[in-house]
C-alpha positions, -999 to 999 in steps of 0.1 A, spaced: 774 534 -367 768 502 -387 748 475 -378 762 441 -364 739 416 -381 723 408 -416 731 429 -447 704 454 -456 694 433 -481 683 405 -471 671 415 -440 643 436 -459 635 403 -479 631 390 -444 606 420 -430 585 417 -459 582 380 -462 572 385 -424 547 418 -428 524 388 -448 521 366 -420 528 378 -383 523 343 -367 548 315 -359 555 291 -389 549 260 -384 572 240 -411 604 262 -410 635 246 -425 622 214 -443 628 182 -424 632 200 -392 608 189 -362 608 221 -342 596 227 -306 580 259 -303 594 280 -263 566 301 -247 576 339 -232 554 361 -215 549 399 -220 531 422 -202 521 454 -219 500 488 -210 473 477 -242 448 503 -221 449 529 -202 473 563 -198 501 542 -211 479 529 -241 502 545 -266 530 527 -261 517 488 -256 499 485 -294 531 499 -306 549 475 -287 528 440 -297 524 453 -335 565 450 -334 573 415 -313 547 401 -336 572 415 -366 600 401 -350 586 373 -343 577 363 -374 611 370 -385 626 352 -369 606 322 -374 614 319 -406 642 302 -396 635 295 -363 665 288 -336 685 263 -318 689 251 -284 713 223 -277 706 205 -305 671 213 -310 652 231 -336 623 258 -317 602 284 -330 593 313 -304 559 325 -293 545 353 -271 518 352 -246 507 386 -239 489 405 -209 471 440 -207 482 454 -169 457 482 -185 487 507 -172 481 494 -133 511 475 -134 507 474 -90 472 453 -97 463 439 -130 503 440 -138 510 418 -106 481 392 -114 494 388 -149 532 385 -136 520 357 -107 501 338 -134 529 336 -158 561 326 -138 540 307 -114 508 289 -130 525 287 -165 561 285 -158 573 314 -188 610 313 -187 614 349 -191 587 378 -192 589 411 -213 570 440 -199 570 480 -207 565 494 -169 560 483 -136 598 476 -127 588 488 -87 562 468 -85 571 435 -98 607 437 -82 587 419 -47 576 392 -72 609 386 -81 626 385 -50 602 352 -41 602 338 -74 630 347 -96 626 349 -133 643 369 -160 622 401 -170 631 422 -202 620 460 -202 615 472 -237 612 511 -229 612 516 -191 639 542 -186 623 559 -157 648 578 -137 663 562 -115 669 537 -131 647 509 -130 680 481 -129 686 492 -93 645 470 -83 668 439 -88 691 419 -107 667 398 -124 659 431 -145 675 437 -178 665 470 -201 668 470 -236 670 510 -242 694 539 -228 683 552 -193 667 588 -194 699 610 -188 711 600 -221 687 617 -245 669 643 -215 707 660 -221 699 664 -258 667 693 -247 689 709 -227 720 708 -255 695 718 -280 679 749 -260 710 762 -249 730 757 -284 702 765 -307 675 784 -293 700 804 -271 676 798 -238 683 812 -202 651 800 -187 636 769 -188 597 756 -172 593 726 -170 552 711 -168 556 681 -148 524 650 -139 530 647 -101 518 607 -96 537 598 -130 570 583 -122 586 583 -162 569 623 -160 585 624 -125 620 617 -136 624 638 -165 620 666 -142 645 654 -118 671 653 -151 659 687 -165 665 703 -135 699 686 -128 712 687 -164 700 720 -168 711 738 -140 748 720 -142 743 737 -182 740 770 -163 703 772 -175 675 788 -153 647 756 -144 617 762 -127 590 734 -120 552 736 -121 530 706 -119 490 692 -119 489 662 -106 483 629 -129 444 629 -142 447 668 -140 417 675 -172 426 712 -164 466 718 -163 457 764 -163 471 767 -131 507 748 -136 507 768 -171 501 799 -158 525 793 -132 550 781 -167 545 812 -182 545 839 -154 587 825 -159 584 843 -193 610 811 -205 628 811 -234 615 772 -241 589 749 -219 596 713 -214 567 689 -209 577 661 -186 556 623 -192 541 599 -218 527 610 -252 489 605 -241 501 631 -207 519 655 -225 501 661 -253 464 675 -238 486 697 -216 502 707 -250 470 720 -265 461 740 -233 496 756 -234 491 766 -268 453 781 -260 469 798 -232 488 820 -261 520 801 -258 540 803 -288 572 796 -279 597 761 -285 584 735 -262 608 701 -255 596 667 -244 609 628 -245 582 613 -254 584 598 -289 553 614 -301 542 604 -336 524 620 -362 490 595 -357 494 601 -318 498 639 -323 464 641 -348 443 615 -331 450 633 -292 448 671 -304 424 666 -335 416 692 -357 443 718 -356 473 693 -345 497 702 -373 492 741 -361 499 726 -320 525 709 -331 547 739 -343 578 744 -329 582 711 -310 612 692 -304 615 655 -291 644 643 -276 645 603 -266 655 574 -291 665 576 -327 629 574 -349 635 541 -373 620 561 -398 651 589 -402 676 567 -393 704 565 -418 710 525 -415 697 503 -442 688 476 -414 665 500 -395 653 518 -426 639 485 -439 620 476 -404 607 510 -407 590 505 -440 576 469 -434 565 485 -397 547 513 -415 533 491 -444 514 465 -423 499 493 -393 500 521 -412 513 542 -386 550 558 -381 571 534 -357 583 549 -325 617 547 -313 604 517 -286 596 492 -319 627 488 -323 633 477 -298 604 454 -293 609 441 -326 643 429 -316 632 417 -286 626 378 -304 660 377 -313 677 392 -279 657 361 -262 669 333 -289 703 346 -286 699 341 -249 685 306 -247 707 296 -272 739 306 -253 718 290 -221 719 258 -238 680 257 -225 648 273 -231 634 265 -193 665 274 -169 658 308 -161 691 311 -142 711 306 -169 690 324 -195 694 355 -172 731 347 -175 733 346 -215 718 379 -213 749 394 -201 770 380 -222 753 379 -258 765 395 -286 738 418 -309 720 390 -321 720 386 -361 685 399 -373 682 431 -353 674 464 -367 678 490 -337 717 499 -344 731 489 -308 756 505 -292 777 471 -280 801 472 -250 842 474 -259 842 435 -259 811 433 -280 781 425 -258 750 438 -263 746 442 -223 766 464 -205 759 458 -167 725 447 -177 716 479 -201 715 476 -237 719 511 -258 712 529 -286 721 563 -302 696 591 -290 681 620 -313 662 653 -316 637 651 -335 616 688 -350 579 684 -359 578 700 -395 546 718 -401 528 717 -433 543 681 -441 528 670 -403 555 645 -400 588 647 -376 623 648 -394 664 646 -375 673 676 -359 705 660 -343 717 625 -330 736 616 -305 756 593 -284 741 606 -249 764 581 -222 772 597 -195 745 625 -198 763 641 -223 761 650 -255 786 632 -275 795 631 -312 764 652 -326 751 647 -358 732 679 -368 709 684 -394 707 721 -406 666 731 -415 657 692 -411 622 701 -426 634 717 -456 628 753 -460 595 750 -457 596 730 -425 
């Protein structure tokens, strides 16, 4: 797929010039007074969910300096964008709420961005209706069913869940799959619903154990995992869930292929397991969004290396998105004609084009916009941790619509021959 937007070119000039200075310009184009639009976004900074909102932040702050360089306009007017941000400290039902109430009602935000919570905020909405943009919430079902005022910027869970259950039946020849599931985790929650139902449709043997969330001690859902004998194990939640129930699957003497769709990192994997990681971390397969760091578009490959440069850390599959969030909401108050009518911002939404200056390779509907009944997507991907290089490299991508597996890209021995 190539990218609808800037050459590669100079959108790397861009991402560097804005890895230097993550904060709003105030001059932009000489001459130009600008007016500088408030959004809100609420983000899991703490708590369970704490690997995902740092992540998120460290890229709208690269985006948004990006796109400040030049700024945008809105009938007429020249604005720069800024962010005002909110830790629901992964209680999106209290802390998440506050925040939300706060920002569409004491401040007046046009349009909030959030990473979870969609259940819980859908009430708010329903009283005081503002346009909210999910970065990463693909939570089976589907989170755009709360209410309309919801728009997702990622591909739902069915459309990379399929690639585990492609991959396990295609490549590691499986029959029986466990899947170790976080009762009280709804992303965790949902992934077992698809495993089982994509699964069992692929003729593949599922069984379900669980522990509920806050479980320290996951021995009796593993033991109940393992008595299946399975051919692979699929651990169903977030990085910081998954992970700790990794390493106890692994002490239990567990050698075996185990899936997840969590978009685990190298960073994530050594800083939750510790010493030993790389050794955990053999023979593990991730299937959710395509990595920006083994992405074969210039756009994306440039994002990846300013993203890694400034936080030294590998980006996730959800800064993409978050980086492009900036540009998705200029686009949108653009096409508005305002930056306060929250109406008709919500409108532009489903009608915008991939805005030029994004880096996350969208899949755009047949007539070109970047919304398709309030869903933006992307290609999904399998990714193999390699150990001895403790990194993550391409096993196969994939255009998962549909929950299916469509147009594979595979990548024979991604980690070289001594991966």
């Amino acid at each position: 797929m190539k990218i609808r937007n800037l050459a590669a070119m100079g959108i790397a000039a861009t991402l560097m010039l804005a890895t230097s200075a993550c904060t709003p310009q105030s001059g932009g184009a000489a001459g130009i007074t600008q007016e500088k639009v408030t959004v809100g976004a609420i983000l899991s900074m703490s708590g369970v969910y704490a690997t995902l909102g740092p992540a998120q932040k460290n890229a709208i702050e690269l985006g948004l300096a990006a796109l400040n360089q030049k700024g945008f306009d809105v009938a007429g007017k020249h604005h720069t964008l800024a962010f005002s941000y909110a830790d629901d400290k992964s209680d999106p039902a209290t802390t998440g709420v506050a925040a939300l109430r706060q920002m569409v009602q004491s401040d007046k935000l046009p349009l909030i961005a959030f990473g979870l919570g969609s259940s819980t905020y859908a009430p708010q909405l329903q009283r005081t209706p503002v346009p909210m943009v999910n970065i990463l919430d693909s939570t089976f079902p589907s989170i755009l069913s709360y209410d309309k005022n919801i728009v997702l910027m990622r591909g739902a869970s069915e459309t990379y869940t399929i690639g585990c259950v492609d991959w396990a039946q295609q490549k590691l020849s499986a029959k029986k799959i466990s899947v170790i599931d976080t009762k009280g985790e709804p992303y965790g929650e949902g992934l077992t619903q698809l495993i089982q139902k994509q699964g069992t449709a692929a003729g593949l043997d599922v069984t379900v154990t669980s522990a509920p969330l806050g479980s320290a001690d996951y021995g009796s859902a593993i033991a109940g995992a393992l008595a299946t004998q399975p051919d692979a194990v699929y651990l169903s939640s977030v990085t910081g869930v998954i992970l700790p129930v990794l390493k106890q699957l692994r002490q239990a003497g567990y050698t075996g292929p185990v899936l997840h769709s969590s978009g685990v990192n190298p960073e994530q994997a050594k800083a939750i397991l510790g010493d030993g990681y790389d050794t955990l971390m053999a023979d593990n397969l991730d299937c959710a969004g395509t990595t920006p760091t083994t992405a074969d578009n210039p756009a994306t490959q440039a994002f990846a290396k300013a993203y890694q440069a400034k936080y030294d850390e590998v980006p996730q599959d959800l800064t993409m998105w978050a980086y492009d969030l900036p540009f998705v909401v200029a686009e949108a108050m653009t096409k508005a004609g305002s930056t306060t009518d929250r109406a008709g911002i919500l409108k532009a939404l489903g009608t915008i084009d991939v805005p030029k200056g994004s880096v996350s390779g969208w899949l755009p509907s047949s007539d070109g916009a970047l919304f398709t009944e309030r869903n933006a997507r992307t290609l999904s991907e399998v990714t193999a941790w390699c150990t001895g290089k403790s990194s993550i490299a391409t096993a196969m991508v994939f255009d998962g619509l549909g929950g299916k597996v469509a147009d594979p890209k595979i990548t024979n021995a991604p980690c070289g021959t001594a991966g």
